[in-house]
SEBA-959329 format. One record per residue: x negated, y, z of N, C-alpha, C in turn; residue in three letters; residue number from 1. Coordinates in Angstrom, 3 decimals, decimal comma. Layout:
<sites>
<site <X Y Z> <X Y Z> <X Y Z> "ala" NUM>;
...
</sites>
This chain:
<sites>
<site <-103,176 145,803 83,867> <-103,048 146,381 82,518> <-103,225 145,270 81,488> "unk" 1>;
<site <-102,179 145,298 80,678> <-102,125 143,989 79,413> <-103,440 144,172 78,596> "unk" 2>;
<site <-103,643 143,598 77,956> <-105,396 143,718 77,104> <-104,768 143,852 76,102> "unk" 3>;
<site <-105,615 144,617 75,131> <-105,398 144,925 73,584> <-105,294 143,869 73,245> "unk" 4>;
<site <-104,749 143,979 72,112> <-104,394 142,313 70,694> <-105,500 142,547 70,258> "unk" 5>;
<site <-106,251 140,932 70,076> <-107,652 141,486 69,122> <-106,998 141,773 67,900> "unk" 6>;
<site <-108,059 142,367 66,722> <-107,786 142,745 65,583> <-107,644 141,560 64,771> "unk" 7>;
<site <-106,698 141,311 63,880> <-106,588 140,062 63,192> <-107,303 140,125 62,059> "unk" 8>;
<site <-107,540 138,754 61,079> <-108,494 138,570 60,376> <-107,969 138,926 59,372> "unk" 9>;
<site <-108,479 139,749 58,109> <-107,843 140,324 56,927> <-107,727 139,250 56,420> "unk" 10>;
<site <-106,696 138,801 55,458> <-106,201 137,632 54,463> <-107,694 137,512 53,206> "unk" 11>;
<site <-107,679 136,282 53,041> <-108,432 136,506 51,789> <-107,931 137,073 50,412> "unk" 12>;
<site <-108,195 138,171 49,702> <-107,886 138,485 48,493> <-108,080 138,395 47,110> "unk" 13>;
<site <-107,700 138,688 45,854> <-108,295 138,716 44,807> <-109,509 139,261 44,462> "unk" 14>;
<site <-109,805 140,483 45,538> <-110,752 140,974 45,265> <-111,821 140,032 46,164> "unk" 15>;
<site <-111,533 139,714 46,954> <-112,561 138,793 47,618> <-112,913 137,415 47,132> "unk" 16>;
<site <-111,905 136,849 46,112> <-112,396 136,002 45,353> <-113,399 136,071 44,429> "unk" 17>;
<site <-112,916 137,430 43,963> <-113,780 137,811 42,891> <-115,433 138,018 43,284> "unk" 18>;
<site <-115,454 138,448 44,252> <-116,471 138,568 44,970> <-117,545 137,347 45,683> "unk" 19>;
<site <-116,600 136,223 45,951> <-117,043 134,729 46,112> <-117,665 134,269 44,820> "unk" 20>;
<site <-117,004 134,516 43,697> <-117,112 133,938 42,449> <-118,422 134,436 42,088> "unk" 21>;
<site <-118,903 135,369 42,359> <-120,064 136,587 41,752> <-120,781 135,611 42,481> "unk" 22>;
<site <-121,142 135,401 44,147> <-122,401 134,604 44,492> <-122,217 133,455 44,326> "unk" 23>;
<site <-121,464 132,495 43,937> <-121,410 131,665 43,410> <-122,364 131,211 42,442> "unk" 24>;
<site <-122,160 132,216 41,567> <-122,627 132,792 40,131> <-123,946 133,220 40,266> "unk" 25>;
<site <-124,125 133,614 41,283> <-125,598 134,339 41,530> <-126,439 133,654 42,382> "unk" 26>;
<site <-125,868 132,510 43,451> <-127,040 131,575 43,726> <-127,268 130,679 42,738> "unk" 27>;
<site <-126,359 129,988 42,070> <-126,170 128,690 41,217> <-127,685 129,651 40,325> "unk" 28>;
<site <-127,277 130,627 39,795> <-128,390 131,683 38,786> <-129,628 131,138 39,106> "unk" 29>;
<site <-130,366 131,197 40,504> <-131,114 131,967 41,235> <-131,887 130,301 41,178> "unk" 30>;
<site <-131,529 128,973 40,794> <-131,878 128,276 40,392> <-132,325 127,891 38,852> "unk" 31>;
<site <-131,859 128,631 38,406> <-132,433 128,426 36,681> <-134,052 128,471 36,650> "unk" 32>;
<site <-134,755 129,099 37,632> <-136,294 128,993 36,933> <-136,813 127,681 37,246> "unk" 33>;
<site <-135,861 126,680 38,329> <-136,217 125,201 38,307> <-136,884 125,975 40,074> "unk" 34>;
<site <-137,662 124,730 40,482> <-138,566 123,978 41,736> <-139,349 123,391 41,451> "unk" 35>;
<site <-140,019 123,257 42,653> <-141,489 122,095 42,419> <-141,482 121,876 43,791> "unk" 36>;
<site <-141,911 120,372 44,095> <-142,072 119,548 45,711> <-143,237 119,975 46,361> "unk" 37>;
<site <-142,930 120,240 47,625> <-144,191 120,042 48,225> <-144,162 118,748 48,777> "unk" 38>;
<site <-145,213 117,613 48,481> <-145,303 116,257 49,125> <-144,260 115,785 48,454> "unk" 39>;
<site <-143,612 115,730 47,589> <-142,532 114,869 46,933> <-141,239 114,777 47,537> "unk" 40>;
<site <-140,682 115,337 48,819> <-140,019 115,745 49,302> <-138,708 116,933 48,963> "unk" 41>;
<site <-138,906 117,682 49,773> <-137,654 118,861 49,772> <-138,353 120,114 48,234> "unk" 42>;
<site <-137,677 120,403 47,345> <-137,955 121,308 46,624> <-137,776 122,970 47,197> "unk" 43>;
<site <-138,754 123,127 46,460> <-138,725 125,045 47,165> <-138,297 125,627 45,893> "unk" 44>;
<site <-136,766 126,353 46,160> <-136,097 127,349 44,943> <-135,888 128,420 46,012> "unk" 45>;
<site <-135,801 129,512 44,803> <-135,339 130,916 45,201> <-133,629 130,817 45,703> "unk" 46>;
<site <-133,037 129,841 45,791> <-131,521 129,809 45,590> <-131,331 130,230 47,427> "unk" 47>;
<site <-132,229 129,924 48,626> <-131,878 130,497 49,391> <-131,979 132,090 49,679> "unk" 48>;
<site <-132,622 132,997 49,157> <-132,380 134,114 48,785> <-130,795 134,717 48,464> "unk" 49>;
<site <-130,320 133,727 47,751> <-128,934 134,402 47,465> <-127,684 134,025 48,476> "unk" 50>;
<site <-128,233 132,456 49,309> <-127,405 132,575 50,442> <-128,002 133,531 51,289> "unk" 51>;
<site <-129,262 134,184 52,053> <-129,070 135,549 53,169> <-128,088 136,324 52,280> "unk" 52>;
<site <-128,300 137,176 50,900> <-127,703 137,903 50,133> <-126,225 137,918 50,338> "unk" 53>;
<site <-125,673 136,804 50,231> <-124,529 136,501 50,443> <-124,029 136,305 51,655> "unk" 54>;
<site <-124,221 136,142 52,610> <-124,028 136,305 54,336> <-123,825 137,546 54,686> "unk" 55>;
<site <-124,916 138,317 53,895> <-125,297 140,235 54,423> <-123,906 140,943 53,917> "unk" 56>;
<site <-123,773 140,755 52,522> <-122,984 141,246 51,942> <-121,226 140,498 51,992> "unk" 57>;
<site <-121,086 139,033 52,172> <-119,610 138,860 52,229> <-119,000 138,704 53,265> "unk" 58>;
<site <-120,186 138,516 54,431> <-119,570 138,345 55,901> <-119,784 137,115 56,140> "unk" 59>;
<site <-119,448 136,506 57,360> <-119,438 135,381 57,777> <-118,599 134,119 57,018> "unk" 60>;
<site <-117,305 134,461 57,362> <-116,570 133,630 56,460> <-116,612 133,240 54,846> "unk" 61>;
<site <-115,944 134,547 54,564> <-116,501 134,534 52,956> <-117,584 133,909 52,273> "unk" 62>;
<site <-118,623 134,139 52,882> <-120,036 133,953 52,247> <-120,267 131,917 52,914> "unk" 63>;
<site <-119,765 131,810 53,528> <-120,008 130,562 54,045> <-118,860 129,683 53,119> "unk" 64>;
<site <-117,847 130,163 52,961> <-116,660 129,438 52,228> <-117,484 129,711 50,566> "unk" 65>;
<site <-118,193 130,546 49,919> <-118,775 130,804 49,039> <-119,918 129,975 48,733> "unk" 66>;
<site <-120,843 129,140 48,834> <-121,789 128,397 49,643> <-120,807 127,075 49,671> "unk" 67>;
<site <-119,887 126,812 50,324> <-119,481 125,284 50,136> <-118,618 125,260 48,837> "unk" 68>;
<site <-117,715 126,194 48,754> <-117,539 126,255 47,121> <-118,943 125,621 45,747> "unk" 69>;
<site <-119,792 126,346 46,001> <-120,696 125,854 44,907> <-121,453 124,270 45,334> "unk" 70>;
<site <-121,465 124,102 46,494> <-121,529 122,461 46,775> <-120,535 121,652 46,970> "unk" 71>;
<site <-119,943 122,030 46,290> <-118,357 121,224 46,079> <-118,484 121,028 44,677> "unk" 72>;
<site <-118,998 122,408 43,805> <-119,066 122,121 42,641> <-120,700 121,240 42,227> "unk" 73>;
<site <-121,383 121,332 42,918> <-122,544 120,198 42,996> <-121,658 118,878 43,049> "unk" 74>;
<site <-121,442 118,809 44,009> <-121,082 117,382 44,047> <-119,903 116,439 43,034> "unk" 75>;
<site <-119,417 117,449 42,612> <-118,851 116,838 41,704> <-119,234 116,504 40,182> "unk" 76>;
<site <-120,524 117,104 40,267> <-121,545 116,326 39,070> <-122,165 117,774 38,380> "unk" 77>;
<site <-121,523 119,135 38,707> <-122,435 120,280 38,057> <-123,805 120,236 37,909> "unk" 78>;
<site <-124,670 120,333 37,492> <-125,882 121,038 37,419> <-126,433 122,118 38,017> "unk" 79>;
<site <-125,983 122,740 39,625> <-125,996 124,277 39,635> <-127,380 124,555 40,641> "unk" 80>;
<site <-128,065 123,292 41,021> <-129,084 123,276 42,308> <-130,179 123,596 41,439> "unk" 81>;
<site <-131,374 123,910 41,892> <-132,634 124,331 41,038> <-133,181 122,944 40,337> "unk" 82>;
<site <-133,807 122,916 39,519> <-133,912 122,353 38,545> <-132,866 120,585 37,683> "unk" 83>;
<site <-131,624 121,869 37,556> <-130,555 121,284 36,924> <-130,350 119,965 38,001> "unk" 84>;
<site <-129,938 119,946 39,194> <-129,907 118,413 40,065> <-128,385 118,828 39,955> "unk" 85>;
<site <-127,634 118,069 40,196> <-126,471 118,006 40,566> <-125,770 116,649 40,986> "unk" 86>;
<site <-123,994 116,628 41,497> <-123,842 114,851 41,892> <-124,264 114,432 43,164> "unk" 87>;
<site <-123,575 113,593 43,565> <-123,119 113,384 44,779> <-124,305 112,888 45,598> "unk" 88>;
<site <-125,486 112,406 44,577> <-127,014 111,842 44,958> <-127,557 112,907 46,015> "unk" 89>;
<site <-127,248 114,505 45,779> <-128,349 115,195 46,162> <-127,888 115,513 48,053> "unk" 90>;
<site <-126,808 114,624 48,130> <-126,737 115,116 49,925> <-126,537 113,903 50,273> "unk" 91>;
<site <-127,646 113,313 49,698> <-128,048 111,439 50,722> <-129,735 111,243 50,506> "unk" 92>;
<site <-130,437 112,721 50,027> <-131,635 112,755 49,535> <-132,323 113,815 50,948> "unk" 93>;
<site <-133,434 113,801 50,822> <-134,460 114,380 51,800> <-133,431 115,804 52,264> "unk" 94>;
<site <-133,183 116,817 51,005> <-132,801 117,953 51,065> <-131,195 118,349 51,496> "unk" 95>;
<site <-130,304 117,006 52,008> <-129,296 117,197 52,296> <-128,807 118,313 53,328> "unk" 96>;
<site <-129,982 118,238 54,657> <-129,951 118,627 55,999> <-129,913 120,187 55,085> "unk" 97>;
<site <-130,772 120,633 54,135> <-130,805 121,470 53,686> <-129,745 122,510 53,521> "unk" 98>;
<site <-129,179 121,920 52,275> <-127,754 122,259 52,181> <-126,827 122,347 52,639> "unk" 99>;
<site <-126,484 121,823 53,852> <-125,605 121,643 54,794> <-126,069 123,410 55,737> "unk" 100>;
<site <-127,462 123,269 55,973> <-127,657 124,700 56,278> <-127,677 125,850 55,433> "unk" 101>;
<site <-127,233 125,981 54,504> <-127,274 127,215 53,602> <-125,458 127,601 54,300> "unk" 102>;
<site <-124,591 126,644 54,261> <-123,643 127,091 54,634> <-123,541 127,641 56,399> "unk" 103>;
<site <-124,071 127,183 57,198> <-124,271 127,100 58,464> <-125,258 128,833 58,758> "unk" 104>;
<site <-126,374 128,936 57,620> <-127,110 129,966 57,549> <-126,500 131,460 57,204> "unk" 105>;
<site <-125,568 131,147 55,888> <-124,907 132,380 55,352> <-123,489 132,601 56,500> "unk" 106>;
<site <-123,059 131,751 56,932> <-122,444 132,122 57,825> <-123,245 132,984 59,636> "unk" 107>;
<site <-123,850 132,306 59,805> <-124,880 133,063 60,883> <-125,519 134,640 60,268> "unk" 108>;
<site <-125,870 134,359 58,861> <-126,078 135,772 58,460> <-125,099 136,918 58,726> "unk" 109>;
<site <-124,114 136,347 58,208> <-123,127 137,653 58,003> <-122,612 137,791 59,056> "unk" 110>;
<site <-122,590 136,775 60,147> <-122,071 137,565 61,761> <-123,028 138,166 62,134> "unk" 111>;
<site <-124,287 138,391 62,634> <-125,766 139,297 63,142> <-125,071 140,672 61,947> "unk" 112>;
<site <-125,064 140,493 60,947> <-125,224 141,423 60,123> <-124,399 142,580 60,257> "unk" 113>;
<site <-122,836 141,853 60,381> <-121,231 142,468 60,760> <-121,053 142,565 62,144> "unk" 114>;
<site <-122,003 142,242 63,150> <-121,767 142,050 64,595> <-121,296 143,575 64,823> "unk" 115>;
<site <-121,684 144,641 64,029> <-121,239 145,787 65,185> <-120,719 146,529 63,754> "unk" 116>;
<site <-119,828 147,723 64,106> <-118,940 148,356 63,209> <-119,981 149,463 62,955> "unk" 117>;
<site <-121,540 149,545 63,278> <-121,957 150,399 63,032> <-122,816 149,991 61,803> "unk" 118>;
<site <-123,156 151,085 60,972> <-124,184 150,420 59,752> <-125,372 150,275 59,805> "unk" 119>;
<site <-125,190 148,516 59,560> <-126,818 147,504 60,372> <-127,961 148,315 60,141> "unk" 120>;
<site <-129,030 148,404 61,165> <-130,149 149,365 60,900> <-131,368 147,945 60,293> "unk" 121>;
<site <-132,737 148,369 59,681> <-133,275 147,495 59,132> <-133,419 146,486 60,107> "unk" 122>;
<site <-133,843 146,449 61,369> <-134,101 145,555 61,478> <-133,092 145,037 62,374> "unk" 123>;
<site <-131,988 145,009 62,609> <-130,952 143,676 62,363> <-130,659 142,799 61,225> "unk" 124>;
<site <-130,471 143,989 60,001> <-130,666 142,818 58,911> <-131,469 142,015 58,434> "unk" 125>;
<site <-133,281 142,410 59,439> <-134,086 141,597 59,342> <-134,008 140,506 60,077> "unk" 126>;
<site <-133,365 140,580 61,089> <-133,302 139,289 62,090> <-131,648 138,367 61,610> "unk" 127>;
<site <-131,393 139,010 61,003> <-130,472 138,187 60,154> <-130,904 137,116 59,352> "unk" 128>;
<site <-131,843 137,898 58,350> <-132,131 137,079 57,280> <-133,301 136,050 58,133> "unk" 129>;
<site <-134,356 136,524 59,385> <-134,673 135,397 59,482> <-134,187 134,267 60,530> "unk" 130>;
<site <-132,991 134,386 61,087> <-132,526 133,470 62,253> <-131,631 132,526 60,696> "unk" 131>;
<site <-130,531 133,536 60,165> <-129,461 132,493 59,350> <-130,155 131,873 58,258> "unk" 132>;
<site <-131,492 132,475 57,086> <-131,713 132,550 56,087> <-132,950 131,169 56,616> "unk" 133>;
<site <-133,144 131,097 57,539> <-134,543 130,325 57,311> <-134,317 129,073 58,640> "unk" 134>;
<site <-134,442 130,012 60,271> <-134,253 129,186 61,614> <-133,195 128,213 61,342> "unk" 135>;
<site <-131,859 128,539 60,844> <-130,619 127,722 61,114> <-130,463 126,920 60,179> "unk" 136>;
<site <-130,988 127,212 58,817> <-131,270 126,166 57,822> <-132,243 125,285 57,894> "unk" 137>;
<site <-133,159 125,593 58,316> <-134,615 124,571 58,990> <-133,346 123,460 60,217> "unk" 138>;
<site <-133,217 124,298 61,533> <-132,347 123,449 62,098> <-131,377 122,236 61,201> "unk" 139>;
<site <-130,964 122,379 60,523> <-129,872 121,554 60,016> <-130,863 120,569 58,797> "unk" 140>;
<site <-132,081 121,106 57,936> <-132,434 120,748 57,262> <-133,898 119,107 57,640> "unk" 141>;
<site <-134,232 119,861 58,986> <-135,422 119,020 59,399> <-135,244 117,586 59,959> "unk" 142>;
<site <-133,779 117,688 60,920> <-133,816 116,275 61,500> <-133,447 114,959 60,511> "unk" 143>;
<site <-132,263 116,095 59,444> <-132,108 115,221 58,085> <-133,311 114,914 57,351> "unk" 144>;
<site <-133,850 115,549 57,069> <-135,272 114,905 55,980> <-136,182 114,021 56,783> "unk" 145>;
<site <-136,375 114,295 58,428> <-137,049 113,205 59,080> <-136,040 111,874 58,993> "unk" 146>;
<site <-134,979 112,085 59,070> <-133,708 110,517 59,057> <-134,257 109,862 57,521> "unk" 147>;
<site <-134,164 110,662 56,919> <-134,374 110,230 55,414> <-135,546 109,443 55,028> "unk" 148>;
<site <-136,611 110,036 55,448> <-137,525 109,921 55,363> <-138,583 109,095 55,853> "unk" 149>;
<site <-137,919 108,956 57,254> <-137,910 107,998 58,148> <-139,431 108,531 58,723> "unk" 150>;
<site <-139,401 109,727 58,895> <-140,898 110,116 59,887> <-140,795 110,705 61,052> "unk" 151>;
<site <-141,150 111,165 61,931> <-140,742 111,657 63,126> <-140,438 113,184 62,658> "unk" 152>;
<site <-139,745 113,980 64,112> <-139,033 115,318 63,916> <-140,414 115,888 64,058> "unk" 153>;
<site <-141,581 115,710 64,535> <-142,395 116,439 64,547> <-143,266 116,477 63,503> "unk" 154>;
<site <-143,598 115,395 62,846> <-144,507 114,840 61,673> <-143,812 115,981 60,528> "unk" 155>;
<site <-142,275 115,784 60,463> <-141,391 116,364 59,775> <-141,285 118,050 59,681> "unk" 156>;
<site <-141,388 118,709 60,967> <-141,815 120,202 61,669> <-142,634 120,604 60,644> "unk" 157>;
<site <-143,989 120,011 60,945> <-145,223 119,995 60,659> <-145,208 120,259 58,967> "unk" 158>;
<site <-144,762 119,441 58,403> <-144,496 119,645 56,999> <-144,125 120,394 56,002> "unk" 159>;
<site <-142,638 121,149 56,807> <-141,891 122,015 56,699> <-142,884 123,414 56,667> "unk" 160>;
<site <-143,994 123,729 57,547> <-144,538 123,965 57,647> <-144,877 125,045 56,136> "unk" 161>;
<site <-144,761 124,537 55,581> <-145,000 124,613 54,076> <-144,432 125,654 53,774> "unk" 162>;
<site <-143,478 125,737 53,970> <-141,886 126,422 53,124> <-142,211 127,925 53,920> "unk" 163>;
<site <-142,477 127,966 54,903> <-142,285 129,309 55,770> <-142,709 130,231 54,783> "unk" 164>;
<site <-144,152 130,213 54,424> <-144,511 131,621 53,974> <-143,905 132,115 52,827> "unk" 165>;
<site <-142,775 131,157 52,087> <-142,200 131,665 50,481> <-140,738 131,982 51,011> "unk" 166>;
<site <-140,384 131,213 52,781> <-138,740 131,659 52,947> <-139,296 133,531 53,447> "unk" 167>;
<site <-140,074 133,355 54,176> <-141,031 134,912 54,961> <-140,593 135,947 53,587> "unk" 168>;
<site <-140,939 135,253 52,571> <-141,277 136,559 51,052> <-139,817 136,877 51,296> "unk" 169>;
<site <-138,665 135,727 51,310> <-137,715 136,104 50,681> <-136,976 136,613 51,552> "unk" 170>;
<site <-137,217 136,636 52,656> <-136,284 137,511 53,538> <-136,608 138,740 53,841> "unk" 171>;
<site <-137,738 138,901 53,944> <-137,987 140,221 53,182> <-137,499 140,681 52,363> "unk" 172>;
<site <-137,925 140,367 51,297> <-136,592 140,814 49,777> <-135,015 140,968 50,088> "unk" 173>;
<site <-134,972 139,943 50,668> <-133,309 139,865 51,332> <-132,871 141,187 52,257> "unk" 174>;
<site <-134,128 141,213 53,115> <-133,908 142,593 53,667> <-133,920 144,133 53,039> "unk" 175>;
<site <-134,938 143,981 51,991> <-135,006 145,501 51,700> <-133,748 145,789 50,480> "unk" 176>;
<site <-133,506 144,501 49,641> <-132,028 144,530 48,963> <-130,814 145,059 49,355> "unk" 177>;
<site <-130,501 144,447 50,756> <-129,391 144,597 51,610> <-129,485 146,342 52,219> "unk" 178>;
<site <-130,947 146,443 52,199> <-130,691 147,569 52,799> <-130,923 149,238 51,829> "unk" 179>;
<site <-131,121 148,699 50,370> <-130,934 149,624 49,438> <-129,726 149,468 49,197> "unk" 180>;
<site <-129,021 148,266 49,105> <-127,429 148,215 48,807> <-126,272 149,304 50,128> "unk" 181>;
<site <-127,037 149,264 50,618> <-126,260 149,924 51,871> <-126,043 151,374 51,768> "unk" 182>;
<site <-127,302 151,902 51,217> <-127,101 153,022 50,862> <-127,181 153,623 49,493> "unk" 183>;
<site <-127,088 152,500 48,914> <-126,801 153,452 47,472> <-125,332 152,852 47,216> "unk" 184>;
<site <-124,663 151,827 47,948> <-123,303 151,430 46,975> <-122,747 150,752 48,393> "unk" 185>;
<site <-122,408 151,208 49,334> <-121,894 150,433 50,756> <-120,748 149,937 50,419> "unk" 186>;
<site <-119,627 150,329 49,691> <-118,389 149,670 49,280> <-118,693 148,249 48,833> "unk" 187>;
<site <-119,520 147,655 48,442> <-120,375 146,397 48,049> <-119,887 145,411 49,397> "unk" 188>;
<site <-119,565 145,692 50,748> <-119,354 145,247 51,197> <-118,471 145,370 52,023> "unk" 189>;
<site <-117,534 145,561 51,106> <-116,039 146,057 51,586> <-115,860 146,221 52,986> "unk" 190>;
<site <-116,462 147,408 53,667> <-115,887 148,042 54,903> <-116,201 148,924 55,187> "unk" 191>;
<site <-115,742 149,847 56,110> <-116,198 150,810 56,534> <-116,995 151,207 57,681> "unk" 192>;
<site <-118,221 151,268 57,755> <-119,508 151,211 58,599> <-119,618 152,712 58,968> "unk" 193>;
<site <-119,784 152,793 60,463> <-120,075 153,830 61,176> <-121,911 154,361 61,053> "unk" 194>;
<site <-121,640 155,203 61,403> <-123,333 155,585 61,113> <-124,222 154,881 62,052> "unk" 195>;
<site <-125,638 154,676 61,820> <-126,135 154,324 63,039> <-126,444 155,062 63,890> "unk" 196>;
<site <-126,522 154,677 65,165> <-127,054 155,123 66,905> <-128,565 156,195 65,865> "unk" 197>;
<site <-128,420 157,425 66,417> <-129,553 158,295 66,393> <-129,886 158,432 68,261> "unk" 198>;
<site <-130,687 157,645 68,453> <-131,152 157,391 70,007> <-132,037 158,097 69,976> "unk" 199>;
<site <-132,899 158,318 69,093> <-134,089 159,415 69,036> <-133,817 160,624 68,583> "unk" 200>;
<site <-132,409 161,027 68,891> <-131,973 162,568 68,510> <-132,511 163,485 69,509> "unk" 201>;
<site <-132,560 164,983 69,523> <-133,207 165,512 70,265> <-131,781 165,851 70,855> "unk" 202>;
<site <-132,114 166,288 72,592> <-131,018 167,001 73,361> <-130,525 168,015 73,456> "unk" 203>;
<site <-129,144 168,538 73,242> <-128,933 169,649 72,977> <-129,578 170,803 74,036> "unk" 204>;
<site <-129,981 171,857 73,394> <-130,611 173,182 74,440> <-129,226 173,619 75,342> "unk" 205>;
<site <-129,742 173,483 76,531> <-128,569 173,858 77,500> <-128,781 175,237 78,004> "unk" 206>;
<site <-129,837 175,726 77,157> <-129,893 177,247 78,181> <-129,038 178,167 76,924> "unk" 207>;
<site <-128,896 177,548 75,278> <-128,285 178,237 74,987> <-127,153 179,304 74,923> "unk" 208>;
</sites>
């Protein structure tokens, strides 16, 4: 028996631009209250908040092509990173590995998130926000700031150390956002989501 055609990938649209453009708009935002270093190092902004946000809600692709869009517009001298950094300086600096994982992250988000046609229950979108939003950006972010830095991956671990309990707040937030958005405005993420598995339904009475 021949195998089904997988389903092909919808084209990108106007409306999905429009929709790129918004988190664009809304991480670049999410930097205006500025950062502060821990150890003089990597700065801690709210701006990864709006990459999970953006993973949950645009999908894998989208949200990852959304994300190098606005570090494209970094690098070409914007202002859009937390406290006004911008220019080609900021991905040869401690926080490069960083950035490189926000795209790597929002993409890992929005596949866990979109993995099943059913509508994500909380806690997938919790293990979303913390494998793409925090694990996969740490991955990409740590061996770079130890290169940089020139300290070991563990000295470097250790340091990082730091950051957990304010990425912890925000994926939380990330989670309970995503999951009020779900049910008060699901078109937000343009598709159509099946209900979730009721596994704890009761069995129908068979003597009826």
């Amino acid at each position: 028996m021949p195998e089904a055609p997988s389903p092909r990938r919808r084209a990108i649209d106007a409306t999905d631009i429009a929709r790129l453009a918004v988190f664009v708009a809304l991480i670049a935002a999410l930097g205006l209250p500025g950062s502060f270093s821990v150890l003089g190092a990597v700065p801690i902004t709210a701006q990864t908040f709006g990459v999970m946000l953006a993973g949950a809600v645009l999908g894998p692709r989208l949200s990852a092509l959304a994300v190098a869009v606005l570090l494209a517009l970094v690098a070409v001298g914007l202002p859009l990173l937390a406290g006004g950094r911008g220019g080609i300086g900021v991905f040869v600096g401690p926080s490069a590995g960083y950035l490189a994982g926000w795209v790597a992250g929002a993409f890992v988000t929005g596949l866990i998130v979109h993995a099943s046609a059913r509508k994500p229950a909380v806690w997938r979108t919790a293990v979303a926000m913390l494998v793409g939003g925090i694990v996969v950006v740490y991955a990409f972010g740590i061996p770079v700031q130890s290169l940089v830095t020139r300290l070991s991956l563990g000295e470097t671990a250790l340091t990082s150390l730091v950051f957990v309990p304010g990425d912890l707040v925000k994926a939380v937030l990330a989670t309970l956002t995503v999951t009020t958005l779900l049910r008060a405005y699901p078109r937000a993420f343009r598709r159509t989501w099946l209900p979730p598995r009721r596994e704890d339904a009761p069995a129908p009475d068979a003597t009826r």
